[in-house]
Phi, psi and omega in degrees: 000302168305346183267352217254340196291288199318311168332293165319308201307311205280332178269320185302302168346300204278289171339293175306308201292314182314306168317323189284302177323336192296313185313299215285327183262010179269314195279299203297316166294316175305270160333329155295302171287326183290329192264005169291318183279327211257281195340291178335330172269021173257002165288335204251318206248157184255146213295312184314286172317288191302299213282319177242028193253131175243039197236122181237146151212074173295329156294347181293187193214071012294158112357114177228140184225089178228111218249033175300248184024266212278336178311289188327312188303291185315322197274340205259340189278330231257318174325317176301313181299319182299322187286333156342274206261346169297281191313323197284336184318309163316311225261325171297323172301328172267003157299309150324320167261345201213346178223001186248136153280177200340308206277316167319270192321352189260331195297320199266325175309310210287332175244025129310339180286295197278356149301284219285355182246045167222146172346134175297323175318312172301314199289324177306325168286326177293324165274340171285325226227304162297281160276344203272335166309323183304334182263000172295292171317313201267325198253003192041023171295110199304339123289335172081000173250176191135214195270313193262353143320277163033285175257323177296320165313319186295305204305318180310303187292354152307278182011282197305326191287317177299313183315283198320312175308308195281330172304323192276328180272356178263344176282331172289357197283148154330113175305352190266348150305294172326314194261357155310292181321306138345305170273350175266024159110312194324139163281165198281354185279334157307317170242024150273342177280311197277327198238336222246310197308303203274309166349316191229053157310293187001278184294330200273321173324290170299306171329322181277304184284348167283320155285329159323320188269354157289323163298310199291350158276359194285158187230303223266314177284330169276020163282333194278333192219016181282330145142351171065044197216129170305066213222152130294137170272133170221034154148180219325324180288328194326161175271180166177152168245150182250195174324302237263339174263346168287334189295311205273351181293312220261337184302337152306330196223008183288149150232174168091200173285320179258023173271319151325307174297318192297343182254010149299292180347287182324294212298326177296288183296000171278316178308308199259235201017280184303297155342334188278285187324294157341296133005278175336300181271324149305354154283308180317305203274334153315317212278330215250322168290336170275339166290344204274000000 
């Protein structure tokens, strides 16, 4: 019997490390081929002109392969989306955590799920079909598409990751903070401001910056409602294209040096990806430190 436990155990085992490895040599091959494929075109093109150069013509005669444009784009959407959806994101969360009872807070998790479980296609239609008139109409955006549709789409599609983080991270504070406060006199709206929030600074920190990094990877709604136009944005109405739309626009029909660039693109937005992620753990691991 003991050997039959022990058996399982050492295989279920062998399973996890294998799964794990599978990943770390999965991220490695990947990360290998985008920059084996993307690099060559710093043979043709000098690296400074693609990253701050805003003239893209890859069909032209020369050629320009310069992607400040879609950087600017990416940056000008995903900030927006973030000045969105961060307070209501904040304000739901600790609503969730610290004032609707049970049956509420279970009602607002089950449609926090279903933001987070439904198709980049839908928020696209939705953005298209919806909003964008309202920003036509309110704002005199001659289309109604752009930098700030856009961002209102992204930030709805933020939402579930920032809410579900500041609930888990404000449920984690000690309960024996709370109720210190509570007993020197605090009100309960005092101590969640004074005391709960910056506690779980941390986790709400990693919370934000993983929608950052979901905006700024996002392709299929903002191709339906950013307006898809080689331009510097140069506010919230401009049309713009980001990284991730340039990949998926141009990518049918490049060859060639600009087929190559498009996976320098790819090289870019791996970079700020990882960066995020990086981010990501250096709050985590602040957050685990501080507790200790």
């Amino acid at each position: 019997m003991k050997s039959s436990k022990s058996f399982m155990e050492s295989t279920v085992e062998k399973v996890f490390l294998f799964s794990a490895l599978l990943s770390v040599i999965s991220v490695f091959f990947i990360t290998v081929f985008i920059f084996k494929e993307g690099l060559p075109l710093f043979k043709v093109v000098n690296p400074l002109e693609f990253l701050f150069s805003s003239k893209w013509s890859p069909t032209g005669e020369p050629p320009q392969f310069g992607i400040l444009p879609f950087m600017m784009g990416s940056i000008w959407v995903t900030v927006g989306a973030l000045i969105i959806s961060v307070p209501i994101a904040l304000a739901v969360g600790i609503f969730m955590a610290e004032m609707a009872n049970e049956k509420m807070a279970e009602l607002l998790r089950s449609v926090v799920a279903l933001l987070a479980g439904i198709p980049s296609v839908i928020y696209g239609l939705f953005g298209y079909i919806a909003i964008s008139p309202i920003v036509r109409r309110v704002f005199g955006s001659p289309s109604g598409l752009g930098v700030l549709t856009a961002s209102i789409v992204l930030a709805i599609m933020t939402l579930p990751i920032i809410i579900s983080i500041t609930e888990v991270s404000l449920r984690a504070v000690p309960h024996e903070l709370k109720e210190a406060s509570l007993a020197l006199g605090a009100t309960h709206w005092m101590t969640i401001y004074r005391v709960m929030i910056p506690s779980s600074r941390s986790g709400i920190l990693a919370g934000i910056v993983l929608g950052m990094g979901r905006a700024i990877g996002e392709t299929m709604a903002v191709l339906m409602v950013a307006g898809n136009a080689v331009t510097m944005p140069k506010g919230p109405l401009s049309l713009t294209r980001t990284l991730t739309m340039n990949i998926a626009t141009d990518m049918k029909y490049a060859a060639d040096d600009h087929s190559v660039s498009l996976f320098t693109t790819g090289i870019v937005l791996f970079i700020f990806i990882l960066g995020i992620n990086m981010l990501v753990q250096y709050l985590s691991k602040k957050a685990v430190n501080k507790e200790s």
